[in-house]
N, C-alpha and C positions, 0 to 999 in steps of 0.2 A: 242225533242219528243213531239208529240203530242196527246191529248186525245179529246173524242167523245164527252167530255160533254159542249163545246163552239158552235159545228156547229148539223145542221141535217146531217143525213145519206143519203142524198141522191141525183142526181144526179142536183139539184141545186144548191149544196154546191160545186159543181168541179170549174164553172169559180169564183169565189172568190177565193177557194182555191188554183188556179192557180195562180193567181193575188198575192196573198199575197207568196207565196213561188217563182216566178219570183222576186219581191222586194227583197226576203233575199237573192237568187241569184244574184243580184246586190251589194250585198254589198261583197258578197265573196262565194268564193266554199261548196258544201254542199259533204258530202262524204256520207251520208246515209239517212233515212227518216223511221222514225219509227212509227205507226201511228196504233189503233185499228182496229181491225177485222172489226167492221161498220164501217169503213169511206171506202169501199169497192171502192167508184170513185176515189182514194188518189191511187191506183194502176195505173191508165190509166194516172195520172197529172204525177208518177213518171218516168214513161217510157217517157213519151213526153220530158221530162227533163233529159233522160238520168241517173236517179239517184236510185239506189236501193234500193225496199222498204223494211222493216220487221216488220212484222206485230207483233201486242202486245195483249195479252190478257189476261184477267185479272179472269176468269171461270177458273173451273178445265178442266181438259183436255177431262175428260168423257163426260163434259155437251155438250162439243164444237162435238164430236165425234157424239151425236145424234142431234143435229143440223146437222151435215153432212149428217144425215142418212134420213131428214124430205122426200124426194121423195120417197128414198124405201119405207116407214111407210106411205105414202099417197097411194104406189101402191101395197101394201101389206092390206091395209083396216086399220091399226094402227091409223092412226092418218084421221080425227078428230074420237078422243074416244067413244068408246060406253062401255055405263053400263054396259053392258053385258060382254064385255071382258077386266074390267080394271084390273081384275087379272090373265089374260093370260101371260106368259111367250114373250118377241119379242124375237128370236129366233137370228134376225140379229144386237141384244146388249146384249148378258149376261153380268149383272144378271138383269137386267130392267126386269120389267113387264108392260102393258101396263099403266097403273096406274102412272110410274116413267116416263114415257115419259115429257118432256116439255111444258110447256102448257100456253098459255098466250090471252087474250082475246083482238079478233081485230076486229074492223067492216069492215075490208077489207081483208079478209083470203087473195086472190092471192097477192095484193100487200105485205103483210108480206111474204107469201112462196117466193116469187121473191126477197126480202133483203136478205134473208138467203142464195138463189140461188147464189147471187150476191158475200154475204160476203165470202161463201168458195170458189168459181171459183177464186175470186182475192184472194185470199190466199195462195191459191194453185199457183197462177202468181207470186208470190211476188219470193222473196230471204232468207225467215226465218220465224220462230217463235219464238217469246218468250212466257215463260208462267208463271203464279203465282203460282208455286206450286213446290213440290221436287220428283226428281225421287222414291224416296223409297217408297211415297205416292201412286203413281199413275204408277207404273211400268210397269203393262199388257198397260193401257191406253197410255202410254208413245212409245211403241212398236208398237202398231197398228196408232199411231197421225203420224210414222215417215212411214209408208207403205199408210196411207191415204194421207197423206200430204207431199209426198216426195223430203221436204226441209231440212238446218239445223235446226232443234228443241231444243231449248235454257230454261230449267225447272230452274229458278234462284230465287224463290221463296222458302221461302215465303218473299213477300217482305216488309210488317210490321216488319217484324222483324229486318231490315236492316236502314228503316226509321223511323221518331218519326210520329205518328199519326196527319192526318191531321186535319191542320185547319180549314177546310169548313163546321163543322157538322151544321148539317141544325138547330141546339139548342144549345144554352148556354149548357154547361156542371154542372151538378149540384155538386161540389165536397161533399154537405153533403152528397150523399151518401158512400164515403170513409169513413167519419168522426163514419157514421153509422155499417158502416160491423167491424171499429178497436173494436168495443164492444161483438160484435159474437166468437160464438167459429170456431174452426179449423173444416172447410170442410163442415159446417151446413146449409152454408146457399143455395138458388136455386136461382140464377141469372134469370132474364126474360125479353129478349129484341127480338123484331119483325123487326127494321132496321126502316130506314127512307122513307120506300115506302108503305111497306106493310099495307094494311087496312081489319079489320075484320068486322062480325056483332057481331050486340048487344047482340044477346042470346049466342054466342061464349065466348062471353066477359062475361056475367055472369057464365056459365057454368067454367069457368076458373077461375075465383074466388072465386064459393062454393066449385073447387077440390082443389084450393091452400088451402083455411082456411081451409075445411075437413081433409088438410093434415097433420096438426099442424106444420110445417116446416118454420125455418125462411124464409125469402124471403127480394128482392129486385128487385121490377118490372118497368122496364120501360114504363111508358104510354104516347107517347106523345102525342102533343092535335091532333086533327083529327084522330088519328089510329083507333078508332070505329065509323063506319057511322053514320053520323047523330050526332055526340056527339061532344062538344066541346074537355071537356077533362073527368070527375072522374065521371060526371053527368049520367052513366051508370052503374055505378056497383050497386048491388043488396043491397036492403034495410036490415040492420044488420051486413051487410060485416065487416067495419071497428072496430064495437062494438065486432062481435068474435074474429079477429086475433087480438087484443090490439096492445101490443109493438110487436108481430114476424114480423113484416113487414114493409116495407120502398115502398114506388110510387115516384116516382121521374119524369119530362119530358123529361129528357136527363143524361148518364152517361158515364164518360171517360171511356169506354169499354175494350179495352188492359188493364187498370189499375185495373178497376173490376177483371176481369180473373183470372189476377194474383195475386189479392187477398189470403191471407192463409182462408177467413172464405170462402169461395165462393167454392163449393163441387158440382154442376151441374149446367148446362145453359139449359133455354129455347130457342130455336131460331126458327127464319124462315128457320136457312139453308143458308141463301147466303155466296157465296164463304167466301165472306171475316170472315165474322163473323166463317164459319166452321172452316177455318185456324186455327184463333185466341183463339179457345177452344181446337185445337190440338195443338196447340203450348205452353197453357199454365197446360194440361192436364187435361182438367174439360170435364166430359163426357155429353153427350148432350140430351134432349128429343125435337123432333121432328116436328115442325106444317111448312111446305113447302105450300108454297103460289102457286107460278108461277114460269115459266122460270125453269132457271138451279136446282133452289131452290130443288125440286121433285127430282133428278140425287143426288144430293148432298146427301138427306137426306137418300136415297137408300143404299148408300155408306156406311154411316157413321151407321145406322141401322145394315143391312144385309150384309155387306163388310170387311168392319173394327170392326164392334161387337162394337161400344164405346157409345153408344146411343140408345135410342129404340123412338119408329115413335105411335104415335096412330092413330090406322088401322080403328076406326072405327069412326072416327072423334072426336069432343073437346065434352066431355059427363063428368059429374064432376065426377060420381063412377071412370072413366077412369084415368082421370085425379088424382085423388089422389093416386090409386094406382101405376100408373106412375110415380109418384113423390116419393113415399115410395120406390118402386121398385131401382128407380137410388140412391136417397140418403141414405137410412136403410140398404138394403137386400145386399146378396152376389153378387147375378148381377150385381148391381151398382159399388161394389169392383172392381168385375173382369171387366167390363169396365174401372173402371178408370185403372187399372195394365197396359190394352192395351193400352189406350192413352196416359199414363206414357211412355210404349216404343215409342212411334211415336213421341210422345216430344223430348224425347233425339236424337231420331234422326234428326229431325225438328232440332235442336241445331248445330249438327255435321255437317248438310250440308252446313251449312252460313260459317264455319271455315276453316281454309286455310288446304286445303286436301280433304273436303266436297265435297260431289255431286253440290250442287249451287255454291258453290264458283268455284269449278273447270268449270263447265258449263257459269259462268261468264266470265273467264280468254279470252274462246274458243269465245264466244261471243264479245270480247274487238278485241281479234285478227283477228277474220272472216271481223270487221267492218273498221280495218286497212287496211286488203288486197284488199278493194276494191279501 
């Protein structure tokens, strides 16, 4: 199996990549070829080769569904976004609003719309789908991916939970934060991590520090260095910060995240949203508040907000009054409860599907089988 993150996406990356999969065909028969959504010219090497591909992807199913949808939403007026209509309903993805759409910043708009053109036409060519995620999750989206994309659609996900988490974090893992939360009580504290991409600005970055301390709530935030423009790494947060919240808080550069979650003191996550992290808070049942950057992240947080009920999105961007009442809201209030109850049940199923009789485990079997028959 191959992933995206060794080559580019693009149509320079075919004769190497021919080149190197002619070698492994020299050494012996290849009976499949599994290979991400962007490596879109891995479609045109497989067929030349005679060998069938299935494409892997690693997004929820929704996010990939309006990806699909980017032409309509160009010739619909949707995308690219106007102020004006970011809380228009799109009509051709309930429950999106124009707002949730995907959105990612390129100095070559056609060549982006043209990769995306690209990635679903070969997908659509290919022989499969696999995806990170579990039917009971994603079950309307799972419906319409098998009428968009009318291949076998393979939901065998989540698949952190199958694997131990990888080794590549772009940081050392700091384990005193573990050492920190075993002193906390049960469910207190608010996890805060943004991912290994995402960058904010600075008055973001303050504004989110006077709602955390305003909040009085322990905390354990991950900062790592560059995530605020311009900043190395702490050299941003607001003069007396440190001096209000005393001991309720931990900053840390990196944190084994699966192990955080699952944490007993850890009772809500801050995140970006990206898939993987959203998984990983359903799966350990910590319900989530909201800040989506880019890409899928927007789709995701849509979901998890207005969808599934297990998290709430701040509508009117990172403002500290906001922000603390946010905070109070998911970890104090009954809200917060009744999110976590919901995410308590998607847990246990997230559980049952990996288990022999499960949605993903039986989706796995069909998947094992399909890839023999060829």
């Amino acid at each position: 199996m191959l992933s995206p993150a060794s080559l580019s996406a693009t149509p320079a990356a075919s004769p190497p990549f021919r080149d190197c999969l002619a070698g492994l065909l020299a050494e012996g028969p290849i009976t499949c070829l599994i290979t991400d959504a962007f490596w879109h010219f891995s479609q045109s090497v497989s067929e030349g080769f005679g060998i069938p591909r299935i494409v892997l992807r690693t997004s929820s199913i929704s996010s990939f569904l309006a990806y699909d949808a980017f032409p309509v939403l160009q010739e619909k007026g949707y995308l690219p976004k106007q102020g004006s209509q970011l809380q228009s309903p799109v009509v051709e993805l309930p429950p999106l609003q124009v707002k949730d759409l995907p959105t990612f910043t390129t100095k070559d708009p056609e060549k982006f719309y043209e990769l995306f053109s690209n990635m679903m036409k070969q997908t659509k060519a290919s022989s499969g789908l696999i995806w990170n995620t579990f039917s009971e999750l994603e079950e309307s989206a799972l419906t319409q991916s098998r009428k968009q994309f009318p291949i076998p659609n393979f939901p065998i996900g989540p698949f952190h939970n199958s694997f131990p988490a990888s080794s590549s974090s772009p940081l050392a893992q700091d384990r005193s934060s573990i050492s920190w939360l075993n002193t906390q009580k049960p469910k207190s504290v608010l996890y805060m991590s943004f991912g290994s991409i995402v960058k904010i600005d600075g008055n973001d970055f303050k504004e989110m520090a006077w709602g955390l301390a305003n909040s009085m709530q322990p905390f354990l935030w991950v900062v790592r260095p560059g995530l605020v423009r311009g900043s190395e790494w702490l050299e941003s947060l607001p003069s007396g910060f440190l001096e209000k919240i005393e001991d309720k808080g931990a900053i840390v550069k990196w944190a084994p995240q699966q192990e955080v979650l699952a944490h007993f003191a850890v009772g809500g996550f801050w995140t970006h949203n990206g898939w993987n992290s959203t998984l990983e808070s359903i799966c350990e049942g910590v319900p989530m508040i909201c800040s989506p950057c880019f890409g899928d992240q927007l789709v995701n947080a849509k979901y998890v907000s207005d969808v599934w009920e297990i998290g709430l999105r701040f509508e009117k961007g990172v403002e500290r009054g906001e922000v603390e009442r946010g905070i109070r809201r998911v970890m104090l209030e009954r809200e917060g409860e009744e999110m976590r109850e919901r995410i308590s049940c998607l847990k246990e199923k997230a559980d049952v599907c990996l288990k022999e009789g499960g949605s993903s485990y039986q989706y796995l079997e069909d998947l094992i089988s399909y890839i023999l028959s060829f």
